[in-house]
C-alpha positions in Angstrom: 92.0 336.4 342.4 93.0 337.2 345.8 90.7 338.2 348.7 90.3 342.0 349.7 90.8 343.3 353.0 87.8 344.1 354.4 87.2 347.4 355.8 88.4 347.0 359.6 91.5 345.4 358.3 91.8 348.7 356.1 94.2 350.2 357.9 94.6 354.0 357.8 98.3 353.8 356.3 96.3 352.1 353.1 94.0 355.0 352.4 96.7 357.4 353.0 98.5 355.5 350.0 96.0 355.6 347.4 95.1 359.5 348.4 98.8 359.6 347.7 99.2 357.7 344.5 96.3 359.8 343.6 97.7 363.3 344.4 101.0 362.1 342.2 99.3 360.9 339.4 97.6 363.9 339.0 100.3 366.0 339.4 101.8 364.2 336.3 99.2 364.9 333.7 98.7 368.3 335.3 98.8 369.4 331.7 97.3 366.8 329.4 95.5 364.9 331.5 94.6 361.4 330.0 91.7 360.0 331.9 92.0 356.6 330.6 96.1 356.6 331.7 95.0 358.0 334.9 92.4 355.0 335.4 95.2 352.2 334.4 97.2 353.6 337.0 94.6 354.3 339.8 93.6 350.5 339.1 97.2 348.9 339.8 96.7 350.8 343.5 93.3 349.8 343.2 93.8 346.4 343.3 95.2 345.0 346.4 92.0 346.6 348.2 89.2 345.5 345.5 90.1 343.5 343.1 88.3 343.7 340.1 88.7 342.7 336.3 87.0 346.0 335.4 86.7 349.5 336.3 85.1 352.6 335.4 84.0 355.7 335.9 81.0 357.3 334.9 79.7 361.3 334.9 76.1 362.0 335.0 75.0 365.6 334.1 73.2 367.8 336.5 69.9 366.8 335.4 70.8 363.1 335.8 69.1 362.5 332.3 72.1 361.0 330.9 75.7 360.3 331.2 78.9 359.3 330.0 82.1 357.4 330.4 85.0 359.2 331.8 87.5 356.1 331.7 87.3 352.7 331.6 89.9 350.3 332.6 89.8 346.3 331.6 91.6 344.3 328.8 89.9 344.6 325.1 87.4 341.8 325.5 85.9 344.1 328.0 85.8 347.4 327.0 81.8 347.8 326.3 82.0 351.9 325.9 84.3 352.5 322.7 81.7 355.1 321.4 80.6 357.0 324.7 84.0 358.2 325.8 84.2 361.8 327.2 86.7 363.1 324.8 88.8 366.1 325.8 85.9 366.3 328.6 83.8 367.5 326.6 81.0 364.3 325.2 80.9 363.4 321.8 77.6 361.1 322.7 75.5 360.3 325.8 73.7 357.1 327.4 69.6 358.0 328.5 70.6 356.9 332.3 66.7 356.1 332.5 67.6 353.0 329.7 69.8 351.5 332.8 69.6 349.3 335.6 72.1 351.5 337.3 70.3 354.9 337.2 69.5 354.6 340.8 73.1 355.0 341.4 73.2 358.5 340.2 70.4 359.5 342.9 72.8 358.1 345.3 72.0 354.7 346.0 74.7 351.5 346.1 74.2 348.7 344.5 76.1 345.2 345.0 75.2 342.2 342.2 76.6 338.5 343.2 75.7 337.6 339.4 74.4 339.7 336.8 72.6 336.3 335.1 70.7 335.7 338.1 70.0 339.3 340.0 66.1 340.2 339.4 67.1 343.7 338.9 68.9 342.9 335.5 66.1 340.4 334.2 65.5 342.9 331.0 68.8 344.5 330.0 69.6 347.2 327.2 72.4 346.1 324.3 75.2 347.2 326.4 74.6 345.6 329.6 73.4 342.8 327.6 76.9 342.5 326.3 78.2 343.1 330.1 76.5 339.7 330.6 77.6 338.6 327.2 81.5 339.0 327.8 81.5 336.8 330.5 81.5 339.7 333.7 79.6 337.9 336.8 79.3 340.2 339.9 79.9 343.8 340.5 80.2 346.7 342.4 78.3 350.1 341.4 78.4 353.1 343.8 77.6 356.7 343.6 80.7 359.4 343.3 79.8 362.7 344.8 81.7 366.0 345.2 80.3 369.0 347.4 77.3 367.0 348.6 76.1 366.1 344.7 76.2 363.0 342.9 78.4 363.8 339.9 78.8 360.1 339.0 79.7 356.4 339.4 82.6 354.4 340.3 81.8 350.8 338.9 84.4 347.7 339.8 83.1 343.9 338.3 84.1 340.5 338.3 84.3 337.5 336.1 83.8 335.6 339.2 80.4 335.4 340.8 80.2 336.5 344.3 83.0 338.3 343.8 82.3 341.0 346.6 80.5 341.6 349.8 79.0 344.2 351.9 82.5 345.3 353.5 83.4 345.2 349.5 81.0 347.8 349.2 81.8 349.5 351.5 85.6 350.5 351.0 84.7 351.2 347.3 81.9 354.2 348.8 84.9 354.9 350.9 86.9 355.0 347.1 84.7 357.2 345.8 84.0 359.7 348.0 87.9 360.0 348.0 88.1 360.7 344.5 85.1 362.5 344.1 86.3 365.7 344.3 89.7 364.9 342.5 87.3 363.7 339.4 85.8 366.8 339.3 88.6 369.2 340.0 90.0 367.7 336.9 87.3 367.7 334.8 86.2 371.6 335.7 90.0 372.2 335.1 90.1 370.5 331.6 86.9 371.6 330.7 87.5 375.5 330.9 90.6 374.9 329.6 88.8 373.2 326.8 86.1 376.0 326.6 88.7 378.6 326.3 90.1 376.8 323.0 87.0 376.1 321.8 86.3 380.5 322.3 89.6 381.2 321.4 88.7 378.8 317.6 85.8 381.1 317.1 87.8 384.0 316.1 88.1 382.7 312.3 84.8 383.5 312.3 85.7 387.1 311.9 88.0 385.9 308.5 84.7 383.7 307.2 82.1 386.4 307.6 84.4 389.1 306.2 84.8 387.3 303.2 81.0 389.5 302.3 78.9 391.3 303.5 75.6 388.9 302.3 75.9 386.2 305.1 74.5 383.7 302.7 77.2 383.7 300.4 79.3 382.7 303.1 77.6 380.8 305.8 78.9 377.3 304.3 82.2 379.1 304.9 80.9 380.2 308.3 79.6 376.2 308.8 83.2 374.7 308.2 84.5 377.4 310.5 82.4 376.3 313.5 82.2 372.9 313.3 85.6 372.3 314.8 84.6 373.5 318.0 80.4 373.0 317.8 79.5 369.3 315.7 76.6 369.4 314.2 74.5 368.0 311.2 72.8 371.2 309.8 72.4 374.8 310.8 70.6 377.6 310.4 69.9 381.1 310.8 66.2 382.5 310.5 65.2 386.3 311.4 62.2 387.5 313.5 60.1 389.4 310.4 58.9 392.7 311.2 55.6 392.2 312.8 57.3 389.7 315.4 55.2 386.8 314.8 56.7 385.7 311.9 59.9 384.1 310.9 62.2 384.8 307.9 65.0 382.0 306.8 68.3 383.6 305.9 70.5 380.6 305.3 70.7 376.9 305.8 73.1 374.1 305.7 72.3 370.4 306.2 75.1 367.7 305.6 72.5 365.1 304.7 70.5 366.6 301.8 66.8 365.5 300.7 64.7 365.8 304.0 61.5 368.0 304.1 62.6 371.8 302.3 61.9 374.2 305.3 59.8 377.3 304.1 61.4 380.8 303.4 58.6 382.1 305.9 56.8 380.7 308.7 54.9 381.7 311.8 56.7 381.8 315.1 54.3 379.8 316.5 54.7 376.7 314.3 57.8 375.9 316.8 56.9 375.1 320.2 60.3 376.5 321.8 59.3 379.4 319.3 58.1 382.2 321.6 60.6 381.3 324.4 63.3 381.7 321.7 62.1 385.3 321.1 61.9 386.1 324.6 65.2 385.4 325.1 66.0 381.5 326.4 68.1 378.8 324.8 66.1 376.3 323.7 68.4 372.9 324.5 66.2 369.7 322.9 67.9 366.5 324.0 65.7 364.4 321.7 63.0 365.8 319.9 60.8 362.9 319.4 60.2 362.5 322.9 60.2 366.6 323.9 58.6 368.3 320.5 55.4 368.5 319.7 54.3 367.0 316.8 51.0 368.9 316.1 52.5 371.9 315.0 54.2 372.2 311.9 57.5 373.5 312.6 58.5 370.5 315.3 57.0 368.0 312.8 59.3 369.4 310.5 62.3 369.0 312.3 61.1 364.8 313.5 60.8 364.3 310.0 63.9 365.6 308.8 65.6 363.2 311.5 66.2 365.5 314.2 66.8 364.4 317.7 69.3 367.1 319.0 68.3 370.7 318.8 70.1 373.8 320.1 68.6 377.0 319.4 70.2 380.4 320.7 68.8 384.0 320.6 70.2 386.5 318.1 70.3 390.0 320.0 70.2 393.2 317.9 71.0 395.3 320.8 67.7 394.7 323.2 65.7 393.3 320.7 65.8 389.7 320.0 66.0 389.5 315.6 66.2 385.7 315.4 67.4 382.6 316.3 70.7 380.6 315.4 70.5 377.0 315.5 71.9 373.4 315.3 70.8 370.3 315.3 72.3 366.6 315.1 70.3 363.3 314.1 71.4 361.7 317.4 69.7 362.1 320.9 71.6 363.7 323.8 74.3 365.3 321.5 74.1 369.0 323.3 75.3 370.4 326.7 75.6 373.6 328.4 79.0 374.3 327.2 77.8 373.6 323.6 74.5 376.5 324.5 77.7 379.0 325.7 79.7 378.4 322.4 76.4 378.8 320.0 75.7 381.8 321.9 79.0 383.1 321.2 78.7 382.5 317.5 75.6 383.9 317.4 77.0 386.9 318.6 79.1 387.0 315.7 76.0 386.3 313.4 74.7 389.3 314.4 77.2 391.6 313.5 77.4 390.3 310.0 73.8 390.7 309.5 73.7 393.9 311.3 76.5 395.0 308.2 74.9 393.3 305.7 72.0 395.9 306.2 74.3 399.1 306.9 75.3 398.2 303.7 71.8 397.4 302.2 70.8 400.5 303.8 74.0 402.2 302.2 72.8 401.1 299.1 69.5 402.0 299.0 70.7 405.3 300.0 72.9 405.6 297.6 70.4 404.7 295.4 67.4 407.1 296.4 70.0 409.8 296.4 71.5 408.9 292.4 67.6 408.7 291.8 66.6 412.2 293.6 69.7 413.8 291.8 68.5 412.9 288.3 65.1 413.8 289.8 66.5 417.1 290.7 68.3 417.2 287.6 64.9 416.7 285.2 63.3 419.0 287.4 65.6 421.6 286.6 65.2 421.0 283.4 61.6 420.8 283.2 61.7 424.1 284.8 63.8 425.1 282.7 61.4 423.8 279.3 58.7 425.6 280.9 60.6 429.1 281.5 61.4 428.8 278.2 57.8 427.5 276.8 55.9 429.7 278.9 58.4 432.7 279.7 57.3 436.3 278.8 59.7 436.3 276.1 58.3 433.4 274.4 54.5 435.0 273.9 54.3 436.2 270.0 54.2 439.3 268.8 55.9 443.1 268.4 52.8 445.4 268.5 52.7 447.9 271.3 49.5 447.2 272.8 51.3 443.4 273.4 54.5 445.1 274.9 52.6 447.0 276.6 50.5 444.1 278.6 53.9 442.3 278.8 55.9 444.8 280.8 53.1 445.1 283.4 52.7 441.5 283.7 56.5 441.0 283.9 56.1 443.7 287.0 53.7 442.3 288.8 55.1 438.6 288.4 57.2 438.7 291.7 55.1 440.3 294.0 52.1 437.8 295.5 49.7 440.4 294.0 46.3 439.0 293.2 45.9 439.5 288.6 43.0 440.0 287.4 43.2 439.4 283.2 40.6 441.0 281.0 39.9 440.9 277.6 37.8 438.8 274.8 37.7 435.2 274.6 40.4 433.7 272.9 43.3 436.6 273.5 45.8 434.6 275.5 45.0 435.0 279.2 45.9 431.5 280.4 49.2 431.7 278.5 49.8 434.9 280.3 48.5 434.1 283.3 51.3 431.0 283.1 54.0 433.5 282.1 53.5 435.8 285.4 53.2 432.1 287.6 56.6 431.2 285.9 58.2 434.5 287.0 57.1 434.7 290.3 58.8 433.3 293.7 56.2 430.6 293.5 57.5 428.9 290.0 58.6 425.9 291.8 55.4 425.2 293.0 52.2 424.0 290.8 50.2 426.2 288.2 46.3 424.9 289.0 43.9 426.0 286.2 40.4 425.4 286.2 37.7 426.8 284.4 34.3 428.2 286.4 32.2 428.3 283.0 33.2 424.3 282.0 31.4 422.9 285.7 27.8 423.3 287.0 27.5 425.1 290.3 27.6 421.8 292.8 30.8 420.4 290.7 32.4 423.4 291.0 32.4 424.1 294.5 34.0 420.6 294.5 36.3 421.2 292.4 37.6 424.5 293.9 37.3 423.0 297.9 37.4 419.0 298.1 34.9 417.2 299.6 34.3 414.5 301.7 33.2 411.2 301.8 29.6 410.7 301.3 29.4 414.4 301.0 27.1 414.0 298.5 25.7 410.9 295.9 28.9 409.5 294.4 31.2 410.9 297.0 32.8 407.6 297.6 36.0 409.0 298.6 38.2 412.0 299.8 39.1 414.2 297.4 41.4 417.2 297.5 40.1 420.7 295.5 41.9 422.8 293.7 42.9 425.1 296.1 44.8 421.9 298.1 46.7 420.8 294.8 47.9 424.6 294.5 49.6 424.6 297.6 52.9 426.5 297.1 52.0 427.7 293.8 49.2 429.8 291.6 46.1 429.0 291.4 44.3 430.1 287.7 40.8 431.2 287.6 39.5 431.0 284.3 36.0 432.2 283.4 35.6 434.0 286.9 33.0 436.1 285.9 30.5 432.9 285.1 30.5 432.2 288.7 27.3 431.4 290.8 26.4 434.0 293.7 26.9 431.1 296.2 30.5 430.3 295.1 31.1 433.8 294.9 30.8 434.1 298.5 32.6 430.8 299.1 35.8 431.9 297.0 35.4 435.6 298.7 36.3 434.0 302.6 39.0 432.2 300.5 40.4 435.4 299.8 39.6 437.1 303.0 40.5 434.4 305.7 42.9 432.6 303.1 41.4 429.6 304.9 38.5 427.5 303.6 36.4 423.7 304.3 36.1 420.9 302.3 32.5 420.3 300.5 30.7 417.8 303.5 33.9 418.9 306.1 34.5 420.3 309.4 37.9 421.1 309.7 39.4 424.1 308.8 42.2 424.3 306.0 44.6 426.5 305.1 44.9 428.5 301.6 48.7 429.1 300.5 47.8 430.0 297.0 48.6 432.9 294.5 45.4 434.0 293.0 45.0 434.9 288.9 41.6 435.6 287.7 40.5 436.0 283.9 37.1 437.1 282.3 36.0 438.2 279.0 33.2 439.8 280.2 33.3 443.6 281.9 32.7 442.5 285.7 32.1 446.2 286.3 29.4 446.1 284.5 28.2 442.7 286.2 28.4 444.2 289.3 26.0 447.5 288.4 23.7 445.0 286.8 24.1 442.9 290.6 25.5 439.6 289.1 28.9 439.5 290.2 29.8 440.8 293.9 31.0 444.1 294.5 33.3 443.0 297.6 35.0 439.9 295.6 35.2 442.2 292.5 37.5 444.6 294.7 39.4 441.8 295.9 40.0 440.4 292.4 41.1 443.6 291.0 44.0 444.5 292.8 45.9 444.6 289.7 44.3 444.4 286.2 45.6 443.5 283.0 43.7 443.7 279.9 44.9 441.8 276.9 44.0 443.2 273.7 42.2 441.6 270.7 44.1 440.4 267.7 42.2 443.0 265.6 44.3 445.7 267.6 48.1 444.4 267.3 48.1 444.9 263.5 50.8 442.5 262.1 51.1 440.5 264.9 48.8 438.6 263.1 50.8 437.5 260.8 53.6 436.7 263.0 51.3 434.2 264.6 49.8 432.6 261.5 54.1 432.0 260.6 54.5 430.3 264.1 51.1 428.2 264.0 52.0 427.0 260.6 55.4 425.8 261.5 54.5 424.3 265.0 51.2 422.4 263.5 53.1 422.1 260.4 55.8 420.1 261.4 53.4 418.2 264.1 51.6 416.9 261.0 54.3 416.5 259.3 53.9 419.6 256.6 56.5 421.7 257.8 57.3 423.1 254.1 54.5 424.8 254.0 54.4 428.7 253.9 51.7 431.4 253.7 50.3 432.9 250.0 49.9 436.8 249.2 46.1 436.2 249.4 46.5 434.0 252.6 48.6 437.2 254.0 45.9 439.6 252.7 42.8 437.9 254.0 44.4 437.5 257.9 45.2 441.1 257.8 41.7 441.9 257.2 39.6 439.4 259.1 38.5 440.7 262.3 39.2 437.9 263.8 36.4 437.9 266.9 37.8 434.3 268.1 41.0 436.3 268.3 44.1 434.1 268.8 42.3 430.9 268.9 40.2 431.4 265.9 43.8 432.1 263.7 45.2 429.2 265.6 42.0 426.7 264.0 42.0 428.0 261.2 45.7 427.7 260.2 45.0 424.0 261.3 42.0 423.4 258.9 44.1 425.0 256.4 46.9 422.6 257.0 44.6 419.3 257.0 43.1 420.7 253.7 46.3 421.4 251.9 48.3 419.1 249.7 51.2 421.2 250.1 53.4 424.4 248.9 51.3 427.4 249.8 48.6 428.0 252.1 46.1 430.0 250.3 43.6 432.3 251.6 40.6 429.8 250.0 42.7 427.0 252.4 42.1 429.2 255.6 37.9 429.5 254.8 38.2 433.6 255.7 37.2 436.3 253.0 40.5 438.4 251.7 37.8 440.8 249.8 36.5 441.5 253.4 38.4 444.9 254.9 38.5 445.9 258.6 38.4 449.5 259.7 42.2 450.6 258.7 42.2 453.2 261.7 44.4 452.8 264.3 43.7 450.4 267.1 42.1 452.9 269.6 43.3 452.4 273.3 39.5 451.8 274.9 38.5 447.9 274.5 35.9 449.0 271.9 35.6 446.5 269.0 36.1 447.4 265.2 32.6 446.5 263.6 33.2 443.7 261.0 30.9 442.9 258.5 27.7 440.9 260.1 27.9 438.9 257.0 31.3 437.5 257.7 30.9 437.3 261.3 27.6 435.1 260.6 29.4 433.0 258.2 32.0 431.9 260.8 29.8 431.5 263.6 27.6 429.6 261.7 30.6 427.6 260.2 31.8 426.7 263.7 28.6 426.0 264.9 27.7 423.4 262.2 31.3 422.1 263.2 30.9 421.3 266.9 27.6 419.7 266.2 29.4 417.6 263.5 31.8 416.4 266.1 29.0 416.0 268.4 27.5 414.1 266.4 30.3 411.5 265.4 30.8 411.2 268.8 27.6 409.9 269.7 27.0 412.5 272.2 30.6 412.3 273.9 31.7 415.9 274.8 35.5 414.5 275.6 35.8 413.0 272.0 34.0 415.7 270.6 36.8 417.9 271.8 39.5 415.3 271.1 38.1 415.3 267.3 38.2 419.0 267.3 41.3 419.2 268.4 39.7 421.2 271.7 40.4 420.7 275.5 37.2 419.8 276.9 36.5 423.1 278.6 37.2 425.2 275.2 34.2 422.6 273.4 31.8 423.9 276.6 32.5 427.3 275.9 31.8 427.2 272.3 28.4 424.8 273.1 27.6 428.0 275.4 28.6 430.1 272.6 26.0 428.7 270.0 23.1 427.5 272.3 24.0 423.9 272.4 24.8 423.6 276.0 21.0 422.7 277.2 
């Protein structure tokens, strides 16, 4: 080994060689430069100022947490660094700097050793200066490399020999490495955008992985294979912010080493300590997460158990909102840089716009979907409509007599006006199918038909009913509810009954019809009426009002336009025409539809008087069908008298009755009296299966308890 000049013998003409030598080899790897090439070389020049059996450089980050070998020149029993290379300037793996004797050097200071065996400083070594020792390496010069007033490094020249070097030894080294200081970095900053800008320039396959669907789960493994050529990693992941913010939603995972703790579809945001700082917007950069994670909270112990030690987590950004987080993680310390945060960033970027297609087309979907569904909505509608123009159309009401055509044509010319009907006539003539006729006719078809019946409710219930209430209007009021006049919104609103109303409804329901505005049962606020009004009585209301139980103002307002059905007793044969349709329609519900009508069946409808009217025929066509064993129905089947004659005159045009015999009329009245308490009485008191066993709605049963006295 020969001996080194020492800095006064240095002369000027020296430096101005190696700057020189340096400058030249530099210019030759202008393109590729090889750092460990560039060393060899630098060495021979090197060499006949310090000699040296070993030399390397070393670059610290900016934190001074850890570092890396940038070359390292010395013959292959030597070489102690084959792992921590920086490989196309960009690390592969880091030393912790605070694990080293040396780490003073990266805050500047020199250091000189005579012998590494003996120097106090390196009495407890880690495994790789232990095998500096080992390999025989004695002294040893170690000095800080700065560029622009910062320490970005080391310059490190050793001995076998002991003693090796002295303080002017030191000296000319500092001198060194101040010299190429600024070369080092040049070169690195150089390679390293160069190096960034491929690694960028790589991440346009991402384009060709994500487009392979538009679900990013199906193709994030393709995704993972695409990035890990310019971003290594062990697993990755990509978990969306839910919508309250707080909570976290995973959309796909990949881990190259299977089995470790499954991470949860859903978590909250706060189980991560980086969590919130994620959402606000910062990249989380975890050089080792044993050390910087916090074990007490579920998400970090999550990651330390799986065998994490580098994390890097980057925002997703749906246009100002932060959505998620991407990350990646590797089950060595120190693994992640700066450079690595830019290119997760950018790939994250990318992320987003697959997710943000993946739920245009969701959305697309869905919209697709609401709007196939809304069609065949729309569709059935129209033809519900279209069954109820045709069930409940003027044209589908039975019968040819005059008086019938008659009520018909005025109905039909009322129907499109938003005149308010009032129907008249006896119980049982078909006002609510009329009244349903003129609502299906009328500019408000699309909207509801509402009935209710006013004789079926006591006085408190039916103010309910007809207005809403509350809650805690009243006992049992545990809720809102809408009336009747709120569910007929749009449409008509049917009246049944009107005439059984109490005087303190009737004043309600007349500001209904004044101010066509009205207040729930219990309310304050003030609601709108947008109904079409039909009324219907079998009672004469202008007799109710002479006798002062029916108001005359609300009897004006009801009888803007009055129809008065008449009795079945007046439409001659329509009679029979009905008894034909009943018998068919029940008929071929109970499965009897070969059944037909006897002479003496014919005769006896003809001349009942039929004071139930429609509904009477219609029950007792039905008792005839339960009773029958088939062919004809006879008259003994339908339970009336054919010996029994009405008056033969014609049906006079007044609403005057045609006296029947008392006889008959008792017999029925008594014989549907001693029915409904039958039914009553099976049903233990229950007026709703009363009515179901009578084949009654439930309002029709109250009427005919009314009827007979039974309704106390």
């Amino acid at each position: 080994m020969c001996h080194a000049a020492t800095p006064e013998d240095l002369p000027g003409a020296a430096l101005a060689d190696l700057l020189a030598s340096l400058v030249a080899i530099g210019r030759s790897m202008q393109e590729e430069f090889d750092p460990q090439r560039f060393l060899d070389q630098f060495s021979e020049q090197l060499q006949r100022l310090i000699p040296h059996d070993r030399l390397v450089i070393d670059l610290v980050d900016e934190e001074r947490r850890t570092f890396t070998v940038f070359a390292e020149h010395a013959c292959r029993a030597l070489r102690l660094h084959q792992d921590f290379y920086t490989v196309a300037f960009e690390p592969r793996a880091r030393y912790l700097a605070s694990e080293w004797v040396m780490r003073p050097v990266f805050f500047g200071e020199a250091m000189r050793v005579d012998d590494f065996s003996t120097d106090p400083r390196f009495a407890v070594l880690n495994p790789h200066e232990r095998k500096l020792v080992e390999t025989g390496i004695r002294s040893g010069l170690l000095v800080p490399m700065e560029s622009g007033g910062h320490v970005i490094g080391a310059l490190v020249a050793t001995s076998l020999a002991a003693h090796a070097y002295d303080e002017q030894h030191l000296a000319v080294l500092r001198q060194v490495a101040t010299l190429i200081g600024p070369f080092v970095q040049g070169v690195v900053l150089l390679q390293r955008e160069r190096h960034r800008r491929r690694r960028l320039k790589a991440l346009d396959g991402l384009t060709r992985a994500l487009g392979a669907s538009l679900n990013v789960r199906d193709v994030f493994a393709r995704l993972a294979d695409a990035v890990r050529p310019v971003l290594d990693f062990e697993f990755m992941g990509v978990a969306l912010l839910a919508a309250s913010g707080r909570d976290v939603e995973m959309l796909a995972e990949i881990d190259d080493v299977p089995g470790g703790p499954p991470t949860p579809p859903r978590f909250p945001l706060e189980d991560f300590s980086f969590g919130f700082r994620v959402g606000a917007g910062e990249i989380a950069l975890i050089h080792d997460a044993r050390g910087e994670l916090d074990a007490t909270r579920p998400g970090d112990r999550l990651i330390v158990e799986g065998g994490g030690r580098s994390c890097l987590i980057v925002p997703m950004r749906f246009g100002e909102r932060i959505g998620g987080g991407l990350y990646f993680g590797k089950r060595q310390p120190n693994w992640f840089d700066r450079l690595d945060a830019e290119v997760a960033a950018a790939v994250a970027s990318q992320v987003v716009l697959a997710v943000q297609h993946q739920r245009l087309a969701e959305e697309q979907r869905r919209l697709v979907s609401v709007e196939t569904h809304a069609k065949r909505l729309e569709q059935r509608l129209a033809s519900l409509r279209d069954e109820l123009g045709e069930r409940y159309g003027f044209d589908r009401i039975v019968g040819r007599s005059p008086a019938l055509r008659e009520v018909l044509e005025r109905a039909a010319k009322v129907a499109p006006t938003e005149a308010t009907v009032l129907l008249t006539g006896e119980s049982g003539t078909g006002k609510e199918l009329v009244a349903r006729a003129v609502h299906h006719a009328s500019q408000r078809a699309d909207g509801p038909f509402v009935a209710i019946n006013c004789a079926a409710l006591a006085d408190t219930l039916l103010e309910s009913e007809l207005f809403g209430h509350e809650r805690g209007a009243f006992t049992g009021a545990d809720r809102q509810k809408p009336g009747r006049f709120e569910l007929a919104a749009g449409g008509t609103l049917f009246l049944d009954e009107i005439g059984e109303l109490s005087a303190a409804v009737q004043a309600k329901l007349l500001r209904v019809l004044q101010e066509r505005e009205f207040q729930r049962v219990g309310g304050t606020v003030t609601l709108k009426s947008d109904v079409r009004l039909i009324a219907a009585t079998n009672r004469n209301l202008g007799r109710e009002v002479q006798a002062g139980r029916f108001r005359d103002d609300l009897y004006y307002r009801l009888n803007v336009f009055a129809i008065r059905l008449p009795p079945l007793r007046e439409r001659g044969e329509d009679v029979l025409l009905l008894a034909d349709f009943f018998v068919h329609s029940l008929g071929a519900r109970m499965g009897k539809a070969d059944l037909g009508l006897s002479r003496d069946a014919r005769e006896a409808l003809l001349n009942h008087a039929w004071p139930g009217n429609i509904r009477e025929l219609q029950n007792a066509v039905e008792r005839a069908l339960i009773v029958s064993d088939g062919g004809l129905l006879t008259a003994a089947h339908l339970g009336i008298d054919s010996g029994t004659a009405r008056v033969s005159a014609p049906p006079l045009p007044t609403a005057v009755a045609v006296p029947v015999a008392a006889k008959d009329a008792d017999s029925l009245r008594g014989m549907e009296k001693r029915m409904v308490l039958e039914a009553v009485r099976k049903a233990g008191g229950n007026k709703s299966r009363a009515a179901a066993l009578l084949g009654l709605t439930r309002s029709q049963l109250y009427t005919r308890l009314k009827r007979h006295g039974l309704d106390r």
